[in-house]
C-alpha positions as CSV (number, residue, x, y, z in Angstrom):
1,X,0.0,0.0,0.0
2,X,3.2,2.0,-0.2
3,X,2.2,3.5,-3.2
4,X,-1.5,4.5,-2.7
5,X,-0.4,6.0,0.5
6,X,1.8,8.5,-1.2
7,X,-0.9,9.2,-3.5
8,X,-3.2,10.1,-0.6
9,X,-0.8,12.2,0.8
10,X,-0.6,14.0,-2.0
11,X,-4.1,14.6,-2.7
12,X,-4.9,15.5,0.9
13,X,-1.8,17.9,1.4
14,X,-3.5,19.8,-1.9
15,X,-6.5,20.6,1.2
16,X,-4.6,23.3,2.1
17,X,-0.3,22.2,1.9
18,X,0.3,25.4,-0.4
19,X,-1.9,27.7,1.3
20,X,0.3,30.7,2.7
21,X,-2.2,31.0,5.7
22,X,-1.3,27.5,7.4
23,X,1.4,26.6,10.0
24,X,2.6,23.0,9.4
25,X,0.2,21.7,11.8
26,X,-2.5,23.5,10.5
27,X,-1.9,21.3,7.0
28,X,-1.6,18.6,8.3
29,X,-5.0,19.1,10.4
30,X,-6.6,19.8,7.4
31,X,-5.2,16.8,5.3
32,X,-6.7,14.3,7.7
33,X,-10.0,15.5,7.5
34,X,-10.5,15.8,3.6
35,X,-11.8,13.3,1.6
36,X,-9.8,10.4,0.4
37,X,-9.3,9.9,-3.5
38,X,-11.1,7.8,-5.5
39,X,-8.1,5.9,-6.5
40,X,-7.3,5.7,-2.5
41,X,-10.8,4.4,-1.7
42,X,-10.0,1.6,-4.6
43,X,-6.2,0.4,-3.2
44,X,-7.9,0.3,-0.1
45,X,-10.1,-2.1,-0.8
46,X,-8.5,-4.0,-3.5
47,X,-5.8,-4.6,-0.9
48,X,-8.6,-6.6,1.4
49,X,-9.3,-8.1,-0.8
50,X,-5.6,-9.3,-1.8
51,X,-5.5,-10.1,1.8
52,X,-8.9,-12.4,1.7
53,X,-7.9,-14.3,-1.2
54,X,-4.2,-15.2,0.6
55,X,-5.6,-16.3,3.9
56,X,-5.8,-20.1,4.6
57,X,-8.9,-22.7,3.9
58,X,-9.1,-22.7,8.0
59,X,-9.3,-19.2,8.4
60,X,-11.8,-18.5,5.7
61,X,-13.9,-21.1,7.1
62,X,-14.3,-20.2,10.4
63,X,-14.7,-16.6,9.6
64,X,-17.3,-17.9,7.1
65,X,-18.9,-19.9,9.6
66,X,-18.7,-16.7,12.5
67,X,-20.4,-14.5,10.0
68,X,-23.2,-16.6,9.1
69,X,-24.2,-17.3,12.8
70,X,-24.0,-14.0,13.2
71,X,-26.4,-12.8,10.0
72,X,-29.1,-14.5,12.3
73,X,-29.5,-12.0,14.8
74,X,-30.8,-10.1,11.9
75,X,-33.2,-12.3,11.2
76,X,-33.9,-12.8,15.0
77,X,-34.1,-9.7,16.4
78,X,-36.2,-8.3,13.2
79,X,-38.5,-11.5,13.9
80,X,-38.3,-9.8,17.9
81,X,-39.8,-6.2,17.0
82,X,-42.3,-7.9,15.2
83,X,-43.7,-9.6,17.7
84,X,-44.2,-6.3,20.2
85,X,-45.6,-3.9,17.6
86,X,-49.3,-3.8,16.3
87,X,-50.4,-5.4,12.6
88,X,-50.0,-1.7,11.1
89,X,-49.1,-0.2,7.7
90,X,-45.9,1.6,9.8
91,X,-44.4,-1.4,11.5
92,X,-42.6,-2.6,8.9
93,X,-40.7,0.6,8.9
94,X,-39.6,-0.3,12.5
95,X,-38.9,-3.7,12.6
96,X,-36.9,-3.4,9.9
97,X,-34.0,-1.8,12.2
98,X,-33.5,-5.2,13.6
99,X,-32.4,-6.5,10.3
100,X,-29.3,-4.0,10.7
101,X,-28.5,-6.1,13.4
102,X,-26.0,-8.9,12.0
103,X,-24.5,-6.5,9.6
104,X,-23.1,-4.7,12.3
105,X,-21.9,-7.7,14.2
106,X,-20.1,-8.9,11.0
107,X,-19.1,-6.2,9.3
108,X,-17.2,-4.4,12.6
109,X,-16.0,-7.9,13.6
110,X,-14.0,-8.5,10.5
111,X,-15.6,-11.4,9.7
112,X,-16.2,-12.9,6.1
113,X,-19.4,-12.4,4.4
114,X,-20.0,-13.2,0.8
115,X,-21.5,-10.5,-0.5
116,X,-18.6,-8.5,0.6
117,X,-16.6,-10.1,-1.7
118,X,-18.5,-9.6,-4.4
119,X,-16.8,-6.0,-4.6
120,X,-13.1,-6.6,-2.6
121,X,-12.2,-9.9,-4.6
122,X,-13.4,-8.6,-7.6
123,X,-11.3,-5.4,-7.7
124,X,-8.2,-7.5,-7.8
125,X,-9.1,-9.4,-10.9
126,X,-9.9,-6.4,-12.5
127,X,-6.5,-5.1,-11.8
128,X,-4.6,-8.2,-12.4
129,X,-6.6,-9.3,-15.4
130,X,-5.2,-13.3,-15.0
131,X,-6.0,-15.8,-14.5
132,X,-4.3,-16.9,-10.8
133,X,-6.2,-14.0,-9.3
134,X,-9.5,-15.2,-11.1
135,X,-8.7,-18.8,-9.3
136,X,-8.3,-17.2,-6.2
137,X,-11.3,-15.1,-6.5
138,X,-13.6,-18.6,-7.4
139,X,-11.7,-20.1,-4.3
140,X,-13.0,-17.4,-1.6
141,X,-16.6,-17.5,-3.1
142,X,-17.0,-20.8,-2.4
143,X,-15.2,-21.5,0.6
144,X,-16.8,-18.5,2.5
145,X,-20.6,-18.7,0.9
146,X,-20.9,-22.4,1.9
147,X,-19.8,-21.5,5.2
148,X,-21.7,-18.8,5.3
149,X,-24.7,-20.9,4.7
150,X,-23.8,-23.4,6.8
151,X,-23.1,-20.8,9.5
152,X,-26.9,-19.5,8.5
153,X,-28.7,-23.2,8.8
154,X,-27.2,-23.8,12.1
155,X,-28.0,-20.3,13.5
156,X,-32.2,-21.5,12.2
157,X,-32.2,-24.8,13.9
158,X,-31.1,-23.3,17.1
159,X,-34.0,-21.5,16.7
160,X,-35.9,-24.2,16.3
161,X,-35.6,-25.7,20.2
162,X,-38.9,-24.9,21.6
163,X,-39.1,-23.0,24.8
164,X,-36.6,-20.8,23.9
165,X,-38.7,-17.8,23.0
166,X,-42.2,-17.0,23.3
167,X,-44.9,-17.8,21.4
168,X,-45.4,-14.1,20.0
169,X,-41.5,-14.3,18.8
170,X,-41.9,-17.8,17.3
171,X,-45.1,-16.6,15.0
172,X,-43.6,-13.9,14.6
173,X,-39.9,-15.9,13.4
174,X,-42.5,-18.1,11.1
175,X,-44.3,-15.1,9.4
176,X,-40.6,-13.3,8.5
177,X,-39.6,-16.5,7.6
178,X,-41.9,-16.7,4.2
179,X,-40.4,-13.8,2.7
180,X,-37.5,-15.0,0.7
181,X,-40.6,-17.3,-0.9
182,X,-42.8,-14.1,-1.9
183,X,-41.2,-13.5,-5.1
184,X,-40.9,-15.0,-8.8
185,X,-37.7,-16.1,-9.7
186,X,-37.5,-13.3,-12.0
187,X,-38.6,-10.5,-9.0
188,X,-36.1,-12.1,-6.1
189,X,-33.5,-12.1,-8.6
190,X,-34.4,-8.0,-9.4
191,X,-34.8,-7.9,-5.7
192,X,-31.3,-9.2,-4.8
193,X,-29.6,-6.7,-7.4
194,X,-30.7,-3.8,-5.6
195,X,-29.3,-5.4,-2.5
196,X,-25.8,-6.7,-4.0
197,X,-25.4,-3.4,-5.1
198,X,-26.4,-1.7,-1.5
199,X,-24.0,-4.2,0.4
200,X,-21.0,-3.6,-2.2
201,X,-21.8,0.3,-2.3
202,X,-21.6,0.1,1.2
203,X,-18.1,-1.7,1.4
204,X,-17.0,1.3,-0.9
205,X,-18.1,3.7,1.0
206,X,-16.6,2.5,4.7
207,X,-12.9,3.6,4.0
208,X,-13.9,7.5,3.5
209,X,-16.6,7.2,6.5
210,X,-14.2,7.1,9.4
211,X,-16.1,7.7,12.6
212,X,-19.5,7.4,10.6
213,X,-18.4,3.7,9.8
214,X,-21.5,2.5,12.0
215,X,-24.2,5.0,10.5
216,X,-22.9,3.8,7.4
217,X,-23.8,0.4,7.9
218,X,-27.0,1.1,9.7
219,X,-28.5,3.2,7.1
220,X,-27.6,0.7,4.0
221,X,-28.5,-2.3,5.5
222,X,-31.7,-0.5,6.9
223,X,-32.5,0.6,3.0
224,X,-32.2,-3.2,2.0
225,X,-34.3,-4.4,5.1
226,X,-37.1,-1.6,4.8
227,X,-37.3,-2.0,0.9
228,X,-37.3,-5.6,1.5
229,X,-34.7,-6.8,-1.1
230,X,-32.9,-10.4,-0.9
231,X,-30.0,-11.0,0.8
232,X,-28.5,-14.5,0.3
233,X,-27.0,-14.9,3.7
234,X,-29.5,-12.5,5.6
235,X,-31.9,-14.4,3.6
236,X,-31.1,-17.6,4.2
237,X,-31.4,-17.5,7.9
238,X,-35.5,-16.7,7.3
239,X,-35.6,-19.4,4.2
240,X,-33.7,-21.9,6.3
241,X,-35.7,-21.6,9.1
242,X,-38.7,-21.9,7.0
243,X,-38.0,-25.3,5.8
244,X,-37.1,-26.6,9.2
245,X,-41.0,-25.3,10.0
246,X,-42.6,-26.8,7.3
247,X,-43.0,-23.2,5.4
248,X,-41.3,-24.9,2.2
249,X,-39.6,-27.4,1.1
250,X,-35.6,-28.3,0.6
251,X,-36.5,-27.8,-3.3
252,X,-37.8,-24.5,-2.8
253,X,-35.2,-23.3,-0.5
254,X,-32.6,-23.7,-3.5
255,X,-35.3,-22.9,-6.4
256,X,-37.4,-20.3,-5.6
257,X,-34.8,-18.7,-2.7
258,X,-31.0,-19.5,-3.5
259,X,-30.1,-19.7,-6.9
260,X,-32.2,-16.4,-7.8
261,X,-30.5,-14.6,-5.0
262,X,-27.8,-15.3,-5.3
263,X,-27.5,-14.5,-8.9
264,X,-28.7,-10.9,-8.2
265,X,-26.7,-10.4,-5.3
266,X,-23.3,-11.4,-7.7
267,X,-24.8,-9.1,-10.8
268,X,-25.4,-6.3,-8.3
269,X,-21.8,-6.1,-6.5
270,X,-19.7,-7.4,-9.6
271,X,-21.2,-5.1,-12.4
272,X,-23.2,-2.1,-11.1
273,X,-20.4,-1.4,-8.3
274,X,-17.5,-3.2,-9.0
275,X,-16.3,-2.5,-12.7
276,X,-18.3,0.8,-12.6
277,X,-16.0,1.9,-9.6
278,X,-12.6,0.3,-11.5
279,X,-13.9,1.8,-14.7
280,X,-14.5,5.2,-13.0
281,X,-10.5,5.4,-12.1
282,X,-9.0,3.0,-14.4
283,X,-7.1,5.8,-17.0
284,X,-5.4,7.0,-13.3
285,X,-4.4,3.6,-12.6
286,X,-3.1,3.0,-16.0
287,X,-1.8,6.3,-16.0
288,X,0.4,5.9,-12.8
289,X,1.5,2.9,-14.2
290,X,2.6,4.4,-17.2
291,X,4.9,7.1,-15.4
292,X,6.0,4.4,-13.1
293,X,7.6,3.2,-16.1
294,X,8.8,5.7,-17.6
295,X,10.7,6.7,-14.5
């Protein structure tokens, strides 16, 4: 990150470096407080994403595994608001805060979620453009989004001991539970665009929000939760749980649930964030890379 770091120097020291009216300490008050470049925000998290793709099958498991038990708070504590507010047009709009929930827990935990990776690994390939960083890209998918899921299914059964929670939570678990169901394959996948795009929006966004880092992720996740659009690990806690109660079947989980989300969620992060973000700062990549030789 050597060389990203110089370049943010130099674009923050621009805030006010050859202003005659600042002491030393004056610019450099001012440099940490603007913006970060684009091309900043990118290295930033291109290099996660570098750092994802190297770490071992053991510790992208159990991160996996962390973050999808923890994706079913969201999914519990949503289910939890329900239950203690009136059948009204405006509940919606509060239970969804719950939803937030697991985000938070796995985003400011450092744990591995899919959908993350949808923007971080992807940055890298679109750097690299070969064919080991494409292998290593495939490799993270799948080692973190079937622990993910399993992480997800294990979180539902637990939920499934009876006792646990009362009976105004339980309906309440069993009525959220039938919303990955609601749509046609062609709406959920539509659906889980505009939430792919949210959760990789939002992983852009975190390296310029500094101390706003948990308003960021309240008020994304909150848009895909009020606006109710498909998440595949968020969503798989509710579609999980609603196989285990008889809601739908095993077939339906992957049909009508899964494979549509999980589609949308990919289309969302890759193409509408991803390689519009590269594309956005690509000639300054290309062009520090061409002075870089030429020196």
């Amino acid at each position: 990150m050597a060389e990203p770091q110089n370049g943010a120097s130099g674009d923050n020291k621009s805030a006010g470096a050859d202003s005659p009216h600042l002491d030393d300490a004056q610019q450099e008050q001012a440099a940490a407080h603007s913006t970060p470049h684009a091309l900043v925000i990118h290295e930033i998290v291109r290099e996660e994403g570098e750092a994802a793709m190297e770490r071992t099958f053991a510790a992208l498991m159990w991160s996996g595994l962390a973050a999808g038990l923890s994706m079913g708070f969201s999914f519990l504590v949503q289910a939890i608001l329900e239950s203690a507010l009136p059948e009204t047009d405006w509940s919606h709009l509060v239970a969804s805060l719950g939803y937030t929930i697991g985000f938070v827990f796995v985003i400011l935990g450092r744990q591995q979620l899919f959908t993350e990776s949808t923007l971080t690994a992807v940055l890298p390939v679109l750097t690299r453009r070969d064919m080991e960083t494409v292998g290593k890209t495939l490799r993270l998918w799948v080692i973190v989004l079937i622990f993910n899921l399993i992480g997800t299914t294990i979180f539902a059964a637990l939920l499934q001991i009876p006792g646990v929670f009362s009976p105004e939570v339980t309906e309440a678990l069993g009525k959220v539970a039938k919303v990955p169901y609601s749509g046609t394959f062609g709406v959920t996948v539509a659906r889980a665009l505009f939430a792919g795009w949210l959760i990789a929006l939002m992983v852009w966004l975190l390296p310029s929000a500094r101390s706003a880092r948990l308003l960021t992720i309240l008020l994304v996740t909150y848009t895909v939760a009020v606006s109710k659009l498909s998440h595949v690990i968020a969503g798989s806690v509710e579609a999980a749980y609603g196989v285990m109660s008889g809601a739908a079947s095993v077939s339906d989980y992957f049909a009508v649930f899964l494979v549509p989300t999980l589609i949308g969620n990919i289309l969302g992060g890759v193409s509408l964030v991803a390689i519009v973000n590269h594309a956005a700062i690509a000639p300054e990549i290309n062009g520090s890379g061409a002075a870089q030789s030429a020196d």
